[in-house]
C-alpha positions in Angstrom: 53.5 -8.2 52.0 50.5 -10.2 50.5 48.5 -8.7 47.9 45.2 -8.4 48.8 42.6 -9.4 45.6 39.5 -8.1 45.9 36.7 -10.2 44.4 33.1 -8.2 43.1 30.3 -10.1 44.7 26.7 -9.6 43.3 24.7 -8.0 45.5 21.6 -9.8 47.1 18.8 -9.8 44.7 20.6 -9.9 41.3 22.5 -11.8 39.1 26.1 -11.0 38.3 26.5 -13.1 34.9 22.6 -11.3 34.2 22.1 -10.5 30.6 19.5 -8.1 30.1 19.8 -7.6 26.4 19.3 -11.6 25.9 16.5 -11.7 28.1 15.1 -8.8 26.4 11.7 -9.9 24.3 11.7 -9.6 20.5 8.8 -7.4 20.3 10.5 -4.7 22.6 13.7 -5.0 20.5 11.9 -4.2 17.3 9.7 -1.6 19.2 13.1 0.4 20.5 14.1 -0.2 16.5 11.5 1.4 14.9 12.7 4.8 16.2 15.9 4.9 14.3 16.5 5.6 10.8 16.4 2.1 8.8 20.1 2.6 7.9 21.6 2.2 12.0 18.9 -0.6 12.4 19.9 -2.6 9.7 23.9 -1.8 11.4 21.9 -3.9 14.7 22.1 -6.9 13.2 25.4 -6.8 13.9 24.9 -8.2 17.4 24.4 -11.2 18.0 20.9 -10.7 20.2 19.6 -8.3 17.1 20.1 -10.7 14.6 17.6 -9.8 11.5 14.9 -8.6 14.1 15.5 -5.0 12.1 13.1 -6.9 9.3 10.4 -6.9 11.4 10.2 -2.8 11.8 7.2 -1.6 10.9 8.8 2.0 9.8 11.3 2.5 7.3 13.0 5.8 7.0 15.6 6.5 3.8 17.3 9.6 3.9 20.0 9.9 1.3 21.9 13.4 3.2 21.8 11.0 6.2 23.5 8.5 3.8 25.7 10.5 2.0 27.6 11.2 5.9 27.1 8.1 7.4 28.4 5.5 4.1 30.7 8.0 2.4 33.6 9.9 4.8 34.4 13.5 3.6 37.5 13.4 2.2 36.1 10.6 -1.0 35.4 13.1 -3.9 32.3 10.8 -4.6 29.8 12.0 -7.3 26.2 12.3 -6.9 25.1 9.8 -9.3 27.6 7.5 -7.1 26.5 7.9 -3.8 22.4 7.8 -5.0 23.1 4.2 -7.0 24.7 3.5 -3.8 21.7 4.9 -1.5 19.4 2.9 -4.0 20.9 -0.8 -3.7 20.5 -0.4 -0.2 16.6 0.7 -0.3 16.5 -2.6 -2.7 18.4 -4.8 -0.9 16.1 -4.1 2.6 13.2 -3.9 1.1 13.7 -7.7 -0.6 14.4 -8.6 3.3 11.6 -6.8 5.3 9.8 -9.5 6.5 6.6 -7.4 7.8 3.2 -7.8 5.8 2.1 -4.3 6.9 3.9 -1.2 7.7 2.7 1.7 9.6 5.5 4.4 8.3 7.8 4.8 5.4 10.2 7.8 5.2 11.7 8.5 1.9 13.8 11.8 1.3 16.7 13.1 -1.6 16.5 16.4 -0.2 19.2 18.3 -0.9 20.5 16.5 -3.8 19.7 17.4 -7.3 19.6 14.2 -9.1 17.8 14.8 -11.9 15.4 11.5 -13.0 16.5 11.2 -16.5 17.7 7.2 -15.9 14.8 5.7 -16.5 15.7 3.0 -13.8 16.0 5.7 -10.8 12.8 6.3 -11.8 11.3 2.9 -11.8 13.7 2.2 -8.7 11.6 5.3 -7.1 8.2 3.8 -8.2 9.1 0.3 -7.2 9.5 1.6 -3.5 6.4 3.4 -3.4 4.4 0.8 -4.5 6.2 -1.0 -2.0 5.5 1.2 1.1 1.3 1.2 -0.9 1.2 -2.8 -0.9 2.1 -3.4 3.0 -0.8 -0.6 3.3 1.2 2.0 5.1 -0.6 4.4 7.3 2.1 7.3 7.2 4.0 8.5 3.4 6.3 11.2 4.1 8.5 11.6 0.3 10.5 14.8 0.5 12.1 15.0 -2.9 14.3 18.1 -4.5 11.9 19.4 -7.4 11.6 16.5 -9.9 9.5 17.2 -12.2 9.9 13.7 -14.3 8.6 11.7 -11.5 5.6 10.6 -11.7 4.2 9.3 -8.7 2.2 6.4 -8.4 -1.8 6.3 -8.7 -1.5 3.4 -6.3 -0.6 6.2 -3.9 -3.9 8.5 -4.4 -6.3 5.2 -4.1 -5.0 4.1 -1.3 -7.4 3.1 1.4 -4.4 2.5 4.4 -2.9 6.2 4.2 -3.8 8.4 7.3 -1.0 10.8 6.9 0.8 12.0 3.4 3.6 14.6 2.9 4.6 15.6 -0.7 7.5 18.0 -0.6 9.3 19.1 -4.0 7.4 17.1 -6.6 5.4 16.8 -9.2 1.4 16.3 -9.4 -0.2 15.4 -12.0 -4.0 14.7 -13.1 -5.2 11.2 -11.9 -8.3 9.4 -13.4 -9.8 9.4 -10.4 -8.7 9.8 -6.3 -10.2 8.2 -3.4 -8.1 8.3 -0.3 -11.0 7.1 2.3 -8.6 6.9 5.2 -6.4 9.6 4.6 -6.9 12.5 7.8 -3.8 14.5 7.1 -2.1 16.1 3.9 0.6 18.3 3.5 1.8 19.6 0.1 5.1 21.5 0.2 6.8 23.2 -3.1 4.3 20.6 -4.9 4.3 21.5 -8.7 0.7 21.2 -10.5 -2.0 23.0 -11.4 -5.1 24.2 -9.1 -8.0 21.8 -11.3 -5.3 18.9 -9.8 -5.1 19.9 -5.9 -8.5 20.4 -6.1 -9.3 16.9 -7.3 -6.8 15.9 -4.8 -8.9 17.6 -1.8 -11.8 16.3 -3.1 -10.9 12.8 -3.5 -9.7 12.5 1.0 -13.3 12.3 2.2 -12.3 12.2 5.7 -9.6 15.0 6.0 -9.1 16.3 9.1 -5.9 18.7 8.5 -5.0 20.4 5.4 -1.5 22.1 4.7 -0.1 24.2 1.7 2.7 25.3 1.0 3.4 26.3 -2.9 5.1 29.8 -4.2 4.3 28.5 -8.0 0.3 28.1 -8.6 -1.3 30.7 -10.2 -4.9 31.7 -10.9 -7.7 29.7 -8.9 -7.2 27.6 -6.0 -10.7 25.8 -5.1 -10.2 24.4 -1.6 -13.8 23.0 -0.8 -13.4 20.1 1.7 -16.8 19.4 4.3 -14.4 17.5 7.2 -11.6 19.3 7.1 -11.2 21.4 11.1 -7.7 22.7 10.5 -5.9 25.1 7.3 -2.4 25.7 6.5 -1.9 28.3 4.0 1.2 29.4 2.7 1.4 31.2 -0.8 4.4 32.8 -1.7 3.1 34.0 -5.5 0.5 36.3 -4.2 -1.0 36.1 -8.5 -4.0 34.0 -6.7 -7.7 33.4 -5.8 -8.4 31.2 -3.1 -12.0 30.4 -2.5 -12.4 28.1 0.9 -15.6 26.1 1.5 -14.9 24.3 4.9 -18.4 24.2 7.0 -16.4 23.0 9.8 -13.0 23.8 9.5 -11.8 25.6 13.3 -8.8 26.9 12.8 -6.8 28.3 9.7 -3.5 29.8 9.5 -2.6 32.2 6.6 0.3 33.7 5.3 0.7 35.6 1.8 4.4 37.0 0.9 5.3 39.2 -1.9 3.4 41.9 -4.0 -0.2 41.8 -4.6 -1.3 41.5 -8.0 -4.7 39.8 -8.1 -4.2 37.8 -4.2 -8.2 37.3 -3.2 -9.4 34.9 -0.1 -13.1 34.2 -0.9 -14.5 32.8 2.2 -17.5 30.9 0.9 -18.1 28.6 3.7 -16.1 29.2 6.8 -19.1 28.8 9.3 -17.8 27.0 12.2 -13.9 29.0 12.1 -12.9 29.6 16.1 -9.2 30.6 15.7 -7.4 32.3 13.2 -3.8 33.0 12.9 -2.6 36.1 9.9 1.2 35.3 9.7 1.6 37.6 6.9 0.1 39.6 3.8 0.9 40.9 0.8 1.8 44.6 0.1 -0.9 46.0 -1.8 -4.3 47.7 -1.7 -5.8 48.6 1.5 -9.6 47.7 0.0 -8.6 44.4 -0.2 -7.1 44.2 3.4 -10.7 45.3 4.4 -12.7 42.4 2.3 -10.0 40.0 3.9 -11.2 41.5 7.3 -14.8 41.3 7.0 -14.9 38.1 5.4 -13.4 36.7 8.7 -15.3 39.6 11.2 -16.8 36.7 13.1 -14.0 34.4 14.2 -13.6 34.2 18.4 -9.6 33.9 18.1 -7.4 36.0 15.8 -3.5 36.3 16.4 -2.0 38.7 14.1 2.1 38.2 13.4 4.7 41.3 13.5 4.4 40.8 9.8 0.9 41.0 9.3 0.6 44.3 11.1 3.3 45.7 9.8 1.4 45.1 6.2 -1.7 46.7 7.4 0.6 49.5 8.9 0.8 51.0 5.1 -2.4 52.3 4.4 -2.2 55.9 5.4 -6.3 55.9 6.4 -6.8 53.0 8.4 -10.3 52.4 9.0 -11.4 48.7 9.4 -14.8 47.4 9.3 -16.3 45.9 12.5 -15.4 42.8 13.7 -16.8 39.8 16.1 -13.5 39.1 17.5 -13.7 38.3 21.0 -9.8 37.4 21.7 -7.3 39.3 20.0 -3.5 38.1 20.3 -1.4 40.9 18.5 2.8 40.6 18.0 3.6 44.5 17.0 7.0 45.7 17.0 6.6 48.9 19.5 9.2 51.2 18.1 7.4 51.1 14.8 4.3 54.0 14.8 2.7 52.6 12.4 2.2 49.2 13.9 1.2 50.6 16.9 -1.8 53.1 14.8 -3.0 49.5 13.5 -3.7 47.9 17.0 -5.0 50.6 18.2 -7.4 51.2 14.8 -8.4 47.1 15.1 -9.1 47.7 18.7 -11.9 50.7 18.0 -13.1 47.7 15.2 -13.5 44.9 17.7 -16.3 46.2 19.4 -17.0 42.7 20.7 -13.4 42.0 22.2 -13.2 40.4 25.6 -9.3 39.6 26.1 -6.4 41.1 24.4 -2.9 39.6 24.2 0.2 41.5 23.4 3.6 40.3 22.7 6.7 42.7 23.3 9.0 43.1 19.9 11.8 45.8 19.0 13.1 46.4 16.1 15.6 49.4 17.7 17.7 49.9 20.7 16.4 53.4 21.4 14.7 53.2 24.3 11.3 55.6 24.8 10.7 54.9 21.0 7.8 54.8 19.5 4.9 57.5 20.5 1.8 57.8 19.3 0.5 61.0 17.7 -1.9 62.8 19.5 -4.6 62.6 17.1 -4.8 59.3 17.2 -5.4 58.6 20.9 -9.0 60.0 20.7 -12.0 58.1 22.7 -12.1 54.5 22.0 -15.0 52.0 22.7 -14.5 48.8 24.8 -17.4 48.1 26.3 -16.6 44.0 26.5 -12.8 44.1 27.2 -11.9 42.3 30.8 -8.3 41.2 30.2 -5.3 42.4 29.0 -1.8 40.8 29.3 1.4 42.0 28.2 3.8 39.1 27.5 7.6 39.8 28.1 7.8 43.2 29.0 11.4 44.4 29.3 11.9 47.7 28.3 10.3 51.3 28.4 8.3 52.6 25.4 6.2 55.4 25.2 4.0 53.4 22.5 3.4 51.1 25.2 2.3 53.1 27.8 -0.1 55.2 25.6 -1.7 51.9 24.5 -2.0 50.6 28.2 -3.9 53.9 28.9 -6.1 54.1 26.1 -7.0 50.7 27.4 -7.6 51.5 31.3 -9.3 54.6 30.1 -12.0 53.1 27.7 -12.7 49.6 28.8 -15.1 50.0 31.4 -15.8 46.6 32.0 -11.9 45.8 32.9 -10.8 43.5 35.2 -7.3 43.0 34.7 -4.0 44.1 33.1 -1.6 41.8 33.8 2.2 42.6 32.7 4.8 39.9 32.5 8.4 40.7 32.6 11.2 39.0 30.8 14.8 38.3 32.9 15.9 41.5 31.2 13.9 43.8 33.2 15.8 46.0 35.3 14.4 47.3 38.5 14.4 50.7 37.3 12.2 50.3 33.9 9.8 48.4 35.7 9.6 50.6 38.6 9.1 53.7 36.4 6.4 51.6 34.3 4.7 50.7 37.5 4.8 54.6 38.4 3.2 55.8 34.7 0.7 53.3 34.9 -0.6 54.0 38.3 -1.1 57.2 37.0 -3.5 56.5 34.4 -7.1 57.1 35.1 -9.4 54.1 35.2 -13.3 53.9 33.5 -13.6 50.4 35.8 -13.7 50.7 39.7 -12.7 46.8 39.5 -9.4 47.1 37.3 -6.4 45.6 38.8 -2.8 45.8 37.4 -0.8 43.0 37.9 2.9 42.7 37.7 4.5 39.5 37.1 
């Protein structure tokens, strides 16, 4: 018998011995680079077609955790001093080769080690790179370090005029003679150490700021944020010991959330004329009063959300009574088998006197079923004489809170055009066939109100 030997042909129209890669253009190679960490594109060059293109990058990403796994297996009992003088002769060692003159992003982060910058040559190592990433006039500085308080970044950094985008997680700030960041739009400061005479000379000195984030649980006493350009806020205080006076003509939208026990916590809107949308994640425990001057210092924003949190905060006053309010979209996340959460929506519904659409999100805490009803005193006659839609996200289950809220709402809102309920996959046939049968029920104060079921 002859063997047969079958021979692969190239089909019409291509080239069997057809090398993509080679005929791949440099600029695409470095393009498909500059998405990976710096340490697997340096591994490219490798390959013959790679070669040193990884020098032309224009990002460079460290991350010494990503280091740590990828240079050092397991099992080596390696110490931390080790694998960071390691981690450091390879930032030196690419950064003599980049080849660039400009770059547009450079990643640096020593998160979660806790090397502590007592060598004074890690610390000059440190400064050397960022001065590095500052001289080739990078656009985006992300440093995410572990809490070190004896580096000291560079002022390079804070008169730069290539920055558009800084992060500063877990270090230290420190009073500059001067800051003038002309190009920078966005600035995020996470666990940043310093005091609040130097973030406010930070703010101050990014004339063109568009977004603004905060994240610190260690400032204390005054934090000035007066910015005219910047549209959105990011607020998150964890040492509620604080005043925060805002002066941001044209800021849109601001996010807010306060944990821990009140002490002296105070927002002092100044200037927050042009705010559309606000989102209350969370709020200190505390006094009541001051839950109100929070309130009617924002009684004119269009878009509020309000997180399980928040209302679960505002939940401990025993008299709830808030002051009137401009809101004309309210977006609420209570949890439904909690009575007091479900007294607060219905309390900041009588305030919102100007409310056109109301949002509610469906959370338990509970597995009991039915949970959840409202007093009797408290379902009394309720104006909402703006209120056209209501939607109920991700209804699944049956709760007397629920229902009692959905009629206040058909029985008050006389201008109502729709109530429209959205089931999750765990709806069973019978919950949502008794829900359809309560609400139908419910008496109507608009001839035009439809409920939807979706």
């Amino acid at each position: 018998m002859q063997s047969r030997t079958k021979k692969l042909i190239p089909s019409e129209g291509t080239n069997g011995s057809e090398d993509r890669l080679s005929e791949m253009p440099d600029h695409l190679i470095v393009h498909i680079l500059s998405f990976m960490p710096t340490l697997h594109a340096v591994k490219t060059m490798l390959l013959r077609r790679f070669g040193n293109l990884w020098t032309l990058v224009p990002t460079l990403t460290f991350d010494l955790e990503e280091y740590d796994q990828v240079i050092w297996p397991e099992e080596e009992d390696e110490t931390i001093h080790e694998v960071f003088s390691s981690f450091a002769r390879f930032i030196r060692k690419v950064l003599m080769l980049h080849k660039r003159h400009t770059i547009d992003s450079f990643h640096l982060s020593m998160k979660p080690f806790d090397v502590e910058f007592k060598d004074p040559k890690l610390i000059d190592d440190v400064q050397m790179w960022l001065r590095f990433a500052i001289d080739r006039q990078v656009k985006d500085l992300n440093l995410s370090f572990n809490g070190y308080d004896d580096l000291v970044l560079p002022h390079s950094i804070f008169m730069s005029q290539s920055l558009i985008t800084l992060t500063l997680h877990g270090c230290m700030l420190e009073h500059q003679p001067n800051v003038h960041m002309g190009t920078l739009r966005e600035l995020s400061l996470v666990n940043v150490k310093g005091s609040g005479q130097v973030f406010n000379q930070l703010i101050l000195g990014c004339p063109s700021l568009r977004e603004l984030n905060i994240n610190i649980s260690n400032l204390s006493h005054v934090l000035n944020i007066t910015s005219p350009s910047v549209s959105k806020l990011c607020l998150e205080i964890y040492h509620p010991d604080l005043c925060i006076t805002l002066s941001c003509p044209n800021m849109k939208n601001l996010d807010i959330l306060v944990c821990g026990i009140i002490q002296s916590f105070m927002v002092d809107a100044i200037d927050v004329s042009s705010l559309q949308k606000m989102n209350v994640k969370g709020l200190p425990t505390g006094s009541l009063s001051l839950f109100k001057t929070f309130l009617r210092q924002f009684r004119n924003v269009e878009v509020v959300t309000w997180s399980c949190h928040a209302l679960e905060t505002l939940s401990w006053g025993r008299k709830i009574k808030f002051p009137r309010t401009k809101w004309k979209r309210l977006v609420l996340r209570p949890l439904w088998d909690d009575n007091r959460c479900v007294q607060v929506i219905l309390e900041l519904l009588k305030s919102s006197v100007k409310l056109e659409e109301l949002i509610l999100h469906n959370y338990f805490s509970h597995d009991d079923q039915g949970y959840g009803c409202i007093e009797s005193s408290t379902t009394s006659t309720y104006v909402m004489p703006l209120l056209k839609k209501v939607t109920i996200h991700r209804y699944g289950r049956f709760s007397k809170a629920q229902l009692q809220v959905v009629e206040i709402v058909l029985q008050n809102a006389i201008l109502l055009e729709q109530l429209v309920i959205h089931g999750n996959r765990n709806l069973t046939a019978v919950n949502e066939l008794n829900f359809v049968k309560q609400v139908s029920k419910f008496r109507r104060a608009s001839a035009n109100a439809t409920v939807i079921f979706d």
